[in-house]
C-alpha positions, 0 to 999 in steps of 0.5 A, spaced: 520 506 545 522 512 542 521 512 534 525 515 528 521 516 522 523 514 515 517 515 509 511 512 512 515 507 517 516 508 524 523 505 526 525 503 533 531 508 536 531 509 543 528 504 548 528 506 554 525 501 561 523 504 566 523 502 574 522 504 581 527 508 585 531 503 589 531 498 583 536 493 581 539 496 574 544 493 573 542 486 576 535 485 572 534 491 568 539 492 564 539 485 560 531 485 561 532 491 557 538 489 552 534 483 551 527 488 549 532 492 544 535 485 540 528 483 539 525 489 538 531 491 533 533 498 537 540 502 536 539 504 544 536 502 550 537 507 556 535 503 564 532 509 569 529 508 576 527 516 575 534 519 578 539 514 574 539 515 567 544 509 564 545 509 556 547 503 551 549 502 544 545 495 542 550 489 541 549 484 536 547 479 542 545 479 549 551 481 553 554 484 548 551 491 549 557 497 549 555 503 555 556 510 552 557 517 556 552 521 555 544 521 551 545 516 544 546 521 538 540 526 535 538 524 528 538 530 523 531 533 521 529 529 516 529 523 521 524 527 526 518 529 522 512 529 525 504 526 524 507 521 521 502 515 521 505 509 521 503 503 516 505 496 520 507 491 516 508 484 519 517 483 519 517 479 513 513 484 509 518 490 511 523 486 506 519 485 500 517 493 501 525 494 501 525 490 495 520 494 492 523 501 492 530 499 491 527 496 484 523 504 483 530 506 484 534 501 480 530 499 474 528 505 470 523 499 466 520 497 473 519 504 475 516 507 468 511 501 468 509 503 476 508 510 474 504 508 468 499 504 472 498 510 478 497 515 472 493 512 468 487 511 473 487 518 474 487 520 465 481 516 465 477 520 471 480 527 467 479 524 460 474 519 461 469 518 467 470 527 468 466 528 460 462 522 459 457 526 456 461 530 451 467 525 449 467 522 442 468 515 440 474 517 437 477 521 444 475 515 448 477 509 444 484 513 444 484 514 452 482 506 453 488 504 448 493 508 452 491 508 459 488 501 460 491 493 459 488 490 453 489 484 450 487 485 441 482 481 440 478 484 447 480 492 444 478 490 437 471 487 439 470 493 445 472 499 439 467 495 435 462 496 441 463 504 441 462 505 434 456 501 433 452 502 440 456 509 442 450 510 448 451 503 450 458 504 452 456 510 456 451 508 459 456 502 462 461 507 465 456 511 467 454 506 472 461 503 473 463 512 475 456 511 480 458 505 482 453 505 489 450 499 493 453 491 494 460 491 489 459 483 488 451 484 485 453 491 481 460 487 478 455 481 476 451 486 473 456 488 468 459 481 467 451 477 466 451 476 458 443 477 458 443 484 462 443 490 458 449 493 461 454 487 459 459 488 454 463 483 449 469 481 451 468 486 457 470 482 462 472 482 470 479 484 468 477 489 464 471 492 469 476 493 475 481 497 471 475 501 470 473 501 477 479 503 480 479 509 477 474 513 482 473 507 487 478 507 493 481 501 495 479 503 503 472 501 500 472 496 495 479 491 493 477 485 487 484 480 489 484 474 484 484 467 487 492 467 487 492 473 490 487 471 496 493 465 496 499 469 497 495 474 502 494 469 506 501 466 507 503 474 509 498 474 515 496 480 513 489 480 515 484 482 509 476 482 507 475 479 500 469 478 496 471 473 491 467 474 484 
């Protein structure tokens, strides 16, 4: 199969079936290879016993295929980018990642709260993670404000938090920027009521925004039991610890 690159995907073009000298093309090779290309969703299919090159427009079904002179049509360079290393998705997830785009493209609303959830991890590490030892309460109460989601009462018992024990706070992110060891024990120390890490109204919502500022999602992910649900009707294969 000969593939042409759009983003991170790589989408079939030209497949080609090859036989042995001497070998029936018209007889068994071309509707195997029709057949390949319907299924495998391939504008072009070429059949070849190494000394006879025979091209196809794919049809819309078998036997429908259309013959053409000459090799299938070279997509422009955009198309053609090397290194790109493909991301497979099971064919039913290819149309919720359409849908996700177009809605970036679409719905200006969609997009804006997108970005904001990308950018704001990143703030948090500039801001927050990368000063802890010199920022001021007043800088870290407007840095959780605008970068994490909180509903008021946590903010107002959080913010209440960093003015009556400021070095308890820092020492809380300190231990989520040096996250090391077993996440499932270091989490259930944040979140135990009696440990000297633990904050009011900090709960699992609130420490995962935090994680994912410096934590990659290749080394941890915290899926909800919904999430885990809805993964599971996609077949995409994961390896979740429920906390």
């Amino acid at each position: 199969m000969c593939y042409i690159s759009q983003g991170q995907k790589l989408v079939p073009w030209l497949l080609v079936e090859v036989k042995k000298p001497g070998f029936s093309l018209e007889e068994e090779a071309i509707p195997q290879a029709e057949s390949y290309s319907l299924i495998l969703d391939s504008p072009f299919f070429c059949v070849t016993d190494g000394n006879v090159f025979k091209f196809f427009v794919t049809g819309p079904s078998q036997g429908k295929s259309i013959p053409v002179k000459g090799l299938p049509p070279v997509p422009s360079s955009e198309f053609l980018q090397p290194d790109i290393e493909d991301i497979l998705f099971p064919a039913h997830l290819n149309s919720l990642v359409d849908s996700f785009i177009l809605g970036l493209k679409n719905e200006s609303k969609f997009r804006d709260d997108t970005k904001w959830r990308d950018d704001a991890p990143k703030r948090l590490h500039q801001r927050v993670f990368s000063r802890i030892n010199s920022i001021s309460p007043h800088e870290l109460k407007n840095s959780l404000d605008e970068n994490l989601m909180l509903k008021r009462p946590n903010k107002q018992e959080l913010f209440r938090q960093i003015d009556e024990d400021f070095d308890k706070f820092r020492k809380v992110l300190k231990f989520i920027r040096e996250f090391k060891g077993d996440p499932v024990v270091n989490i259930n120390k944040l979140l135990d009521k009696k440990g000297d890490l633990h904050l009011e109204r900090g709960g699992i919502f609130f420490v995962t925004q935090l994680l994912a500022v410096d934590i990659t999602p290749l080394d941890h992910i915290i899926i909800s039991p919904y999430g885990h649900l809805s993964l599971k009707s996609t077949d995409v294969s994961s390896k979740i610890e429920n906390t």
